[in-house]
C-alpha positions in Angstrom: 38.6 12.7 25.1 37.4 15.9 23.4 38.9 14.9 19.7 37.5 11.6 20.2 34.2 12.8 21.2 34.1 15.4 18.1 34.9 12.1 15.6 31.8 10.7 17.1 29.6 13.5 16.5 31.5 14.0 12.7 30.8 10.3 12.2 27.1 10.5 13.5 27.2 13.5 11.0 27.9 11.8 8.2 25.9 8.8 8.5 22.9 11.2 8.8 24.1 13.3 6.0 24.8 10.7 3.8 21.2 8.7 4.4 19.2 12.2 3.7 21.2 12.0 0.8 19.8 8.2 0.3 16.2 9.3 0.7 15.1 10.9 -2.0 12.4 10.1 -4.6 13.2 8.1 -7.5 12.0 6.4 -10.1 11.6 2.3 -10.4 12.6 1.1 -14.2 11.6 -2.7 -15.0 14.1 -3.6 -16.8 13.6 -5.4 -20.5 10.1 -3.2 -20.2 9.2 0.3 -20.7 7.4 0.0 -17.3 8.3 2.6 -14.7 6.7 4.2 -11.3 7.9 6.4 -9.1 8.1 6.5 -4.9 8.4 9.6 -2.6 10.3 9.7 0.5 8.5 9.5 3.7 10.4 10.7 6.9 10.9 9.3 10.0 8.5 10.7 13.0 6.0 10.1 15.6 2.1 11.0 15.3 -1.3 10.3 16.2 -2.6 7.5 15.0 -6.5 7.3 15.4 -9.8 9.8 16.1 -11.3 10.9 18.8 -14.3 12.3 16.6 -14.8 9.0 14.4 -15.8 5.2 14.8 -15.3 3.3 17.7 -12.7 1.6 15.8 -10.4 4.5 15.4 -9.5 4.8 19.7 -8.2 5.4 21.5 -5.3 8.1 19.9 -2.0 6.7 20.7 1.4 8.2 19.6 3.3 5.8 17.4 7.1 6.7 15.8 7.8 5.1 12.5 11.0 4.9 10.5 11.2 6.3 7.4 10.4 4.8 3.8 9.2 5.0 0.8 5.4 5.0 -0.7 4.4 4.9 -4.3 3.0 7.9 -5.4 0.0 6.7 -7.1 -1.9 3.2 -7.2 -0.5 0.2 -8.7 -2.2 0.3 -12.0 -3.2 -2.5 -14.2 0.0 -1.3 -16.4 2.2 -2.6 -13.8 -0.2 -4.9 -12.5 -0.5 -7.2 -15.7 2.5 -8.4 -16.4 2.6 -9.8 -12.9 -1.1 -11.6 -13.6 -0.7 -13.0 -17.2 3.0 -14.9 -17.5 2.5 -14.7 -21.4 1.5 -10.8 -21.6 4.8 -10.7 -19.9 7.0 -12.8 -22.0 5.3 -11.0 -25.3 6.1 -7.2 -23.6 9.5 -7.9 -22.7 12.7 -7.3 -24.8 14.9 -9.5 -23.4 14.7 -12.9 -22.4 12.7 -13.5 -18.9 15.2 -15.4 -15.9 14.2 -18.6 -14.7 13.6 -16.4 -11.3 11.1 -14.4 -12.7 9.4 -17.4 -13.9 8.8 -19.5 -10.6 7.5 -17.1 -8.8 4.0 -18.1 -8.4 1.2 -16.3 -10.3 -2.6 -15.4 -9.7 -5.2 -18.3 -11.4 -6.6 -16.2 -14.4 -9.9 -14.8 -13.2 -13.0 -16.0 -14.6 -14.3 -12.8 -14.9 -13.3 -9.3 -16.1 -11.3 -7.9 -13.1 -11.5 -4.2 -14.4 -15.8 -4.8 -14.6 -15.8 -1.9 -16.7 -13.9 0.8 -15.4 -10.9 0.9 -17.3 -7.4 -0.6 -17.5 -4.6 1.9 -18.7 -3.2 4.1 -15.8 -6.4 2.6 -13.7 -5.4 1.2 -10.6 -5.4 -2.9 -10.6 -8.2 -4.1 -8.1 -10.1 -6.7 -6.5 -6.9 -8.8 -5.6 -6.9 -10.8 -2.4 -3.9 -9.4 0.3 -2.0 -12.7 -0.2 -2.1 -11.8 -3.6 -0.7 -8.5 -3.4 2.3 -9.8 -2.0 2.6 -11.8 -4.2 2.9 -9.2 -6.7 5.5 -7.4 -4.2 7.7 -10.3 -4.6 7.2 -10.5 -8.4 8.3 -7.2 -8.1 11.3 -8.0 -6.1 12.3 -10.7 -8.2 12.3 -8.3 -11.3 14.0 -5.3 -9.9 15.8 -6.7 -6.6 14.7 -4.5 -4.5 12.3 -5.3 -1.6 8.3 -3.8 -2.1 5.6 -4.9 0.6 2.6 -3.6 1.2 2.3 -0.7 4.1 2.0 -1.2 7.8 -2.2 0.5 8.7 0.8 2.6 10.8 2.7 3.6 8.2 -0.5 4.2 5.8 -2.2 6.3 8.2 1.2 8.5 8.9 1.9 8.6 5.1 -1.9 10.0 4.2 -2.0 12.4 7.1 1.6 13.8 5.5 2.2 15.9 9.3 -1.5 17.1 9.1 -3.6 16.1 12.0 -7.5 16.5 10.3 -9.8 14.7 9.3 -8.4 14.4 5.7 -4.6 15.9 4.8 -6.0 19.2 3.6 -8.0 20.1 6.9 -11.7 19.0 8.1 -13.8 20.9 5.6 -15.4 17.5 3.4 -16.7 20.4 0.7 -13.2 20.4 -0.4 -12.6 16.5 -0.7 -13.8 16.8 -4.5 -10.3 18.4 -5.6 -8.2 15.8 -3.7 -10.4 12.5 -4.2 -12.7 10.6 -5.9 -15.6 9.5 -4.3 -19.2 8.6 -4.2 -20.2 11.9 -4.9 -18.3 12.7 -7.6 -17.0 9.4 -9.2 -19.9 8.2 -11.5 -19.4 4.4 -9.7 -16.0 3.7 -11.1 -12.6 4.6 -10.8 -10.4 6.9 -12.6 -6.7 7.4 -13.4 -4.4 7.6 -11.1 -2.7 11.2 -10.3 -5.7 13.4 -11.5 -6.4 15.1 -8.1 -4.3 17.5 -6.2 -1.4 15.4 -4.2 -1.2 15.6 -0.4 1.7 17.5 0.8 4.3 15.0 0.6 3.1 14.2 -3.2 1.2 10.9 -3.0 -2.0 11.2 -5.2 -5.3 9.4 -4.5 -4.6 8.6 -0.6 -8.3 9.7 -0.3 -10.5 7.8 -2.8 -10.0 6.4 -6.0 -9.8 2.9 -4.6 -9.2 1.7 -1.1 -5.7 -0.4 -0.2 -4.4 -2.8 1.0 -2.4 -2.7 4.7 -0.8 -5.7 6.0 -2.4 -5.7 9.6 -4.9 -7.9 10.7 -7.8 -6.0 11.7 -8.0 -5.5 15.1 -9.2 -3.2 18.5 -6.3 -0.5 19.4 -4.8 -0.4 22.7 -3.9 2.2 25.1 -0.3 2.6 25.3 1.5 4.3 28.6 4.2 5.6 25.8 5.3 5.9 22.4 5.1 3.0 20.0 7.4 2.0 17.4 6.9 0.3 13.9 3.8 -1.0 15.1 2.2 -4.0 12.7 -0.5 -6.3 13.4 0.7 -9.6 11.8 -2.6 -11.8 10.8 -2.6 -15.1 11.9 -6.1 -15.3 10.5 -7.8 -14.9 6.9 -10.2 -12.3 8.0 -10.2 -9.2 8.8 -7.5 -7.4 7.5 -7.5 -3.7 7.2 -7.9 -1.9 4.3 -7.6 2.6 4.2 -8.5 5.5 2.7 -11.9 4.4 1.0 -13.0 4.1 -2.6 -14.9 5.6 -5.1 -18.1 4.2 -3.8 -17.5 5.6 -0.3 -18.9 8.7 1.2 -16.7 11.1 2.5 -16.9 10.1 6.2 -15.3 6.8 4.9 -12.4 9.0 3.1 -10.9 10.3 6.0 -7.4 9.8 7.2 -8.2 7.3 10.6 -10.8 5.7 9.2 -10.2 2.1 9.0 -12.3 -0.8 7.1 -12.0 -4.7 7.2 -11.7 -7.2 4.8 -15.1 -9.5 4.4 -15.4 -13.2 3.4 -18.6 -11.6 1.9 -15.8 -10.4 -1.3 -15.6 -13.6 -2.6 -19.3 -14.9 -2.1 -20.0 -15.4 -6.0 -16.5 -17.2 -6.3 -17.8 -20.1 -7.7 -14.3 -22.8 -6.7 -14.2 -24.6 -3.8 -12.3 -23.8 -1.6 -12.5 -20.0 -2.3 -10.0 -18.7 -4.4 -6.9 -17.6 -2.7 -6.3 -14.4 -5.4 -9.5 -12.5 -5.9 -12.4 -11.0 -4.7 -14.7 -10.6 -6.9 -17.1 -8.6 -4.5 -14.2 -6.1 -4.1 -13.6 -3.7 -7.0 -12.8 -1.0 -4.5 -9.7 -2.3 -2.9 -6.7 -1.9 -4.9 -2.2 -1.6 -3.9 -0.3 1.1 -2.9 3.7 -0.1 -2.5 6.5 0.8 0.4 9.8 0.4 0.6 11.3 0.6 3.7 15.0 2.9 3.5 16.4 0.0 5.8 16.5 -2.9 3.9 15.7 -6.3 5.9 18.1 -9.5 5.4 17.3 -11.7 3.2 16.0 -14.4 5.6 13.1 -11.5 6.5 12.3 -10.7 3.2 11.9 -14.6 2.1 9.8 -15.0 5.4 7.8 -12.3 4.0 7.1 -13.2 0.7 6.6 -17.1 1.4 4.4 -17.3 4.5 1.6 -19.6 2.8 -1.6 -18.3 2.1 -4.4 -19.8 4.9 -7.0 -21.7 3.5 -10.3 -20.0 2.7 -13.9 -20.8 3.7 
């Protein structure tokens, strides 16, 4: 009973061992491009999700546990981004032929207007997309690389920015300091910037603060009290609006910056969209909400990940 018991824990051992091993960060090649980024390892772990010292919206504190994944360390930039939106910019950067895969998935309608309005395009981060959009672009993603990208949980966000601190922002309370980690209204001049020009949080992801705000895939909605622990928490929307959106933007003040702050996504985005109905890709009210990518170190089946990728956008107002 004793040897058998000691195989169990060895086994246990191994499978722990070898998954460590599994979890570390890499790099993501497109192949037939020279387009690369890179995603850190996230651990597994509980926290406190929420504030007891900011908006309403932000209680009550309740302890959730997450799995671990995987979290892009920067913003999706248009360099990624664009390839994705135009199907010839694709065809034109790639040295190989593009698969018949590739070239169903379905892509954004070309805006009508110059998504970047100004800011910049190389190493900027891609903005103003709709949510059903940036999945979209996860399963473009997939399709290229075969390996399954969606956008965070608001759990796993929040737990990934806070990086085991439990402040106000990942470097502590003090807002004086936010001008070395972020960019923000105070220091931004009204646009963004490159991505990765700020000091990292402490598990290396640039920009959680500022820069541009992004995309979760929870519908916006109150908290509840929970008699225990929560796991893998995810608000799946069965409606248009809200959805949340974290970590504020380069317009934002730094109260809007901090790690439980929470926004929601407003019809209001697409009220010069001149098609009706409203587009299902842009917002052109938005140029402050922008992608960050997860991976999750479980991979679902493939049944879950088509579900994911294919639920239908709803019909805008």
């Amino acid at each position: 009973m004793k040897y058998c018991f000691s195989l169990a824990v060895s086994f246990f051992i191994y499978l722990y061992s070898a998954q460590a091993q599994q979890h570390q960060a890499y790099i993501q090649k497109i192949e037939g491009t020279k387009l690369t980024f890179e995603m850190k390892p996230i651990p597994g772990g509980s926290f406190q999700m929420g504030s007891t010292n900011g908006n309403a919206d932000e209680k009550p504190v309740h302890l959730v546990r997450l799995d671990p994944f995987w979290m892009s360390t920067v913003e999706v930039t248009w360099d990624i981004f664009e390839p994705f939106l135009y199907k010839d910019y694709e065809v034109e950067n790639n040295a190989t032929p593009i698969s018949p895969a590739i070239d169903a998935v379905t892509r954004p309608t070309k805006p009508y207007l110059d998504m970047t309005f100004g800011m910049g395009k190389q190493n900027h981060p891609a903005i103003a997309m709709t949510q059903y959009n940036a999945i979209q672009f996860c399963k473009w993603l997939y399709v290229r690389t075969g390996v399954f990208y969606r956008l965070p949980t608001e759990a796993e966000w929040e737990y990934a920015c806070r990086a085991g601190s439990k402040g106000s922002y990942s470097f502590g309370n003090d807002a004086k300091a936010l001008g070395e980690y972020a960019w923000y209204a105070s220091n931004s001049d009204k646009k963004t910037h490159e991505v990765g020009q700020k000091k990292p949080n402490p598990w290396g992801l640039f920009d959680m603060h500022g820069n541009v705000a992004e995309w979760t895939y929870d519908q916006y909605a109150p908290y509840t009290q929970a008699a225990k622990e929560i796991k893998n928490p995810v608000a799946t929307a069965d409606k248009l609006y809200p959805l949340v959106i974290r970590g504020g933007s380069y317009d934002d003040e730094a109260q809007s910056l901090r790690a439980a702050a929470r926004r929601a996504s407003d019809p209001a985005w697409k009220q010069i969209d001149p098609q009706i109905p409203k587009s299902n890709w842009w917002f052109p009210e938005a140029p402050f909400v922008g992608i960050r990518l997860v991976r999750p170190l479980v991979a679902p089946s493939k049944e879950a990940i088509e579900a994911y990728y294919n639920k239908p956008p709803i019909t805008d107002y």
